[in-house]
C-alpha positions, 0 to 999 in steps of 0.5 A: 716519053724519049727519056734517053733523049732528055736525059741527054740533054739534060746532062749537057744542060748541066755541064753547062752550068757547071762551067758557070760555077767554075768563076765563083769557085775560083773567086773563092779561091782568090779570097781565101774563102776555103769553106766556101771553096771546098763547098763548090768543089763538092757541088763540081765534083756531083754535076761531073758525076752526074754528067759523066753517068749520063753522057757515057750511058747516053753514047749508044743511044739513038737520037731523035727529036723531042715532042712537046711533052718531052720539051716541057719535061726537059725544061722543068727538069733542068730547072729543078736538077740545076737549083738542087745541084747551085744550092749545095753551096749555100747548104754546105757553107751554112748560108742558109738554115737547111735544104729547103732554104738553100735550094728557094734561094737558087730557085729563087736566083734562076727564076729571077725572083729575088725574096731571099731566106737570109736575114744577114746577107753581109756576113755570107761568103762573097763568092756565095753571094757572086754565085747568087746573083751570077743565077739570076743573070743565067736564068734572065734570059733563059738557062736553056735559051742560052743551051740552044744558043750554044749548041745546034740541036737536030730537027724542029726541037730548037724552037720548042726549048725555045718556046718552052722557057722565053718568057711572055706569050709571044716567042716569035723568032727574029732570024729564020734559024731559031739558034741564030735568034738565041745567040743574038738575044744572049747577045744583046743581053751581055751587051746590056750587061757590060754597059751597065757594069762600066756606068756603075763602076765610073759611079765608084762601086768596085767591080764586084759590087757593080756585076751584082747590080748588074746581074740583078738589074738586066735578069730583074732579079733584086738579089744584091750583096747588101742588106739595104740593098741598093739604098746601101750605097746612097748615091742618086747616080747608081739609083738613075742608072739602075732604074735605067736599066731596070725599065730597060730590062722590062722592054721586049728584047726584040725591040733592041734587035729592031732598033740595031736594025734602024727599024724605028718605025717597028719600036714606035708602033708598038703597042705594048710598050707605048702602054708599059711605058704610060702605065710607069710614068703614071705610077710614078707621078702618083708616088712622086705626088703623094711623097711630096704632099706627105712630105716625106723628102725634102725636094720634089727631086728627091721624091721623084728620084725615090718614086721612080725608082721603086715603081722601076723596081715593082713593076718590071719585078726586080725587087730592089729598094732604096728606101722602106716605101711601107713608111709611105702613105697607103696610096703609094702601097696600092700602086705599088700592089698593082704594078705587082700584077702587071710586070714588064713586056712580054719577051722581056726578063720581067715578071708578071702578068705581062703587059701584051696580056693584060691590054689582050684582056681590055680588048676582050672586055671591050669586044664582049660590049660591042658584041652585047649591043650589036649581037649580029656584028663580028668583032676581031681583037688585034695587036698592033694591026694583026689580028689574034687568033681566039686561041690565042685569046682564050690561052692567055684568058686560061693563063691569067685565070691559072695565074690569079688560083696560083696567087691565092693557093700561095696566099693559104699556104703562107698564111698556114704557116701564121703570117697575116693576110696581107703579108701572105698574099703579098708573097703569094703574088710575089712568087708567082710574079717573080717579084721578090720585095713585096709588102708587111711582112715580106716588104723591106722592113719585115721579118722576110721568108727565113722563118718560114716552115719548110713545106711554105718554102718548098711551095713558093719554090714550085711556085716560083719555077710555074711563074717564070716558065709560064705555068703551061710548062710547068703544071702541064706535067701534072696533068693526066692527058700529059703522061697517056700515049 
């Protein structure tokens, strides 16, 4: 392992971070929140000298590139080192109940998740809540994407972070130089970003208010500052636009590239987002008619208006809510559980399975019938007119099936710790989703992940960093092959 050349790295990772840290400090400052503000000049004062230590060892150190073992060992490792050290806050303000809390609540912010250990989120610090949701727009597209985008990096390294942390099966770069293709992501994703926060701000949400939604809108985190979450605003024009946005976020970010480039045709022929898009307009004509003939709003509009929303919500893994959709009839719940499964596009800030793998695995169903009843025939599984390669098919056949163990090893480890069955698998799928709002128990009206004992928490922590990093990256550490010479 190049140790000297991860922990440098590292150490450049979370001055980074630091420097992010640095806005909500100063907001503390602004308000007057001397507790809060004292408790991220503790948190700066721990990264400088975390930083410091390592960067002042690491000058005589000789530099040369990663493999793909230290790659994965650097982006699990930033991740962690960055949820222990933003999670200080939280611990030293009392905003959450212990360490355990604290540090789920950051993972939970950086892996864009979104299910929170607090029960009375208003009564939190503002500049802890900022910091919160501020984590979840670092860790949508990518905490380590956006180190490459910032700083060059020697040798063929700058793909293999890459590869490492974007999420979705596919990371295929946009521009032969792999920083120019983080910088233009990040690009687009800021871009994104001040769009939304001028909409919602035109809409009446003051400045604060609007970069959280936003934050948790583009990253499809969920994290907001207010207990009804966006409901708490009651205003159709915040709940068009954000659903907007959150369909948005779940579309692969390289469509936006092609699409500033005039490629139309790119956007048009592209599969996996004809089949997201279907797949969410389906799921929300059933919602729209079972509210409707349930009665449960008063205009069809209104229905239409609450179904789209949380489809938006649930499927591309936000989180958000509006209303208690547990109140809704059960067919609404089974939609809403599967779209829990399927998640956003690949390249996107979503969660879930991914579309591309799912409509891979379709194809590889189909194909293993057509080869049933035409044993000599040779059959190919494509994408878009291109041909996939069968280790492509059969890593993302591993994945899901990985996927689905995780789920239901969360499920025992919740449901260990006295939830009932529904309210366990619901977090076990939510937490390796990176969903966040789930059903029962851990749904908007139940008694949510604060109760929880602290080894359940630290569980659905790891599994939380194996969903958003792919799991390959993450459980390929706990392997023995990963650690022989």
């Amino acid at each position: 392992m190049n140790w000297k050349q991860i922990l440098r790295l590292s150490g450049t990772m979370q001055s980074i971070i630091g420097l992010f840290m640095l806005i909500p400090t100063i907001m503390a400052a602004f308000m007057g929140e001397w507790e809060a503000f004292r408790a991220f000049i503790v948190s700066l004062a721990l990264i400088l000298i975390y930083v410091s230590i390592i960067l002042t060892i690491g000058r005589s150190w000789q530099s040369r590139s990663l493999n793909v073992r230290d790659v994965y060992l650097f982006v699990t490792l930033t991740w962690v080192v960055a949820s222990a050290l933003g999670s200080i806050p939280l611990m030293l303000t009392h905003t959450t109940a212990d360490f355990a809390s604290s540090f789920m609540e950051i993972m939970s912010g950086f892996t864009t998740t979104g299910l929170t250990t607090l029960s009375d989120i208003e009564i939190a610090p503002r500049s802890i809540l900022f910091w919160r949701s501020l984590t979840h727009w670092l860790g949508g597209m990518g905490i380590v994407v956006l180190f490459v985008a910032l700083l060059p990096l020697v040798g063929v390294e700058g793909f293999q972070l890459f590869g490492a942390e974007a999420v979705g099966p596919t990371k295929s770069k946009l521009t032969p130089k792999i920083k120019n293709t983080a910088l233009i992501l990040w690009l687009i994703y800021v871009g994104i970003t001040a769009i939304e926060v001028m909409l919602l701000a035109f809409g009446g949400l003051s400045l604060y208010d609007a970069f959280t939604v936003t934050f948790g809108t583009v990253a499809t985190g969920g994290f907001v500052t207010k207990n009804a979450s966006i409901g708490h605003y009651a205003s159709a024009y915040v709940d068009v636009v954000v659903t907007i946005f959150m369909v948005m976020a779940g579309v692969n970010f390289s469509l936006y590239f092609a699409l500033i480039r005039k490629k139309i045709t790119t956007i048009w022929r592209d599969t996996e987002l004809k089949v997201y898009l279907v797949i969410y307009l389906l799921a929300t004509t059933v919602i729209t008619i079972s509210l409707v003939s349930d009665g449960r709003y008063e205009t069809v509009g209104t229905a239409l208006r609450y179904g789209a929303f949380h489809s938006a919500s649930i499927m591309t893994t936000t989180g958000f809510a509006i209303d208690d959709y547990s109140l809704w009839p059960p067919i609404t719940h089974a939609v809403l559980l599967s779209l829990m499964f399927i998640g956003g596009c690949a390249g996107s800030t979503g969660g879930g399975i991914k579309v591309t793998r799912l409509v891979t695995m379709f194809k590889l169903g189909r194909q293993s019938v057509r080869s049933l009843l035409h044993p000599r025939g040779v059959f190919t599984i494509q994408h878009d007119s291109e041909r996939i390669a069968w280790k492509t098919v059969n890593a993302i056949a591993g994945f899901i099936a990985i996927y689905i163990a995780l789920v239901l090893a969360a499920t025992l480890t919740v449901a260990s710790a006295g939830y009932d069955l529904l309210s366990a698998f619901a977090a076990g799928l939510i937490s390796v989703g990176n969903i966040g709002l789930g059903l029962a128990e851990v749904g908007p009206s139940g008694i949510g992940f604060g109760p929880m004992p602290a080894y359940a928490k630290w569980v659905l922590s790891l599994m939380m960093l194996a969903g958003r990093l792919e799991i390959y990256t993450v459980f390929s550490i706990f392997t023995r092959t990963f650690w022989r010479k």
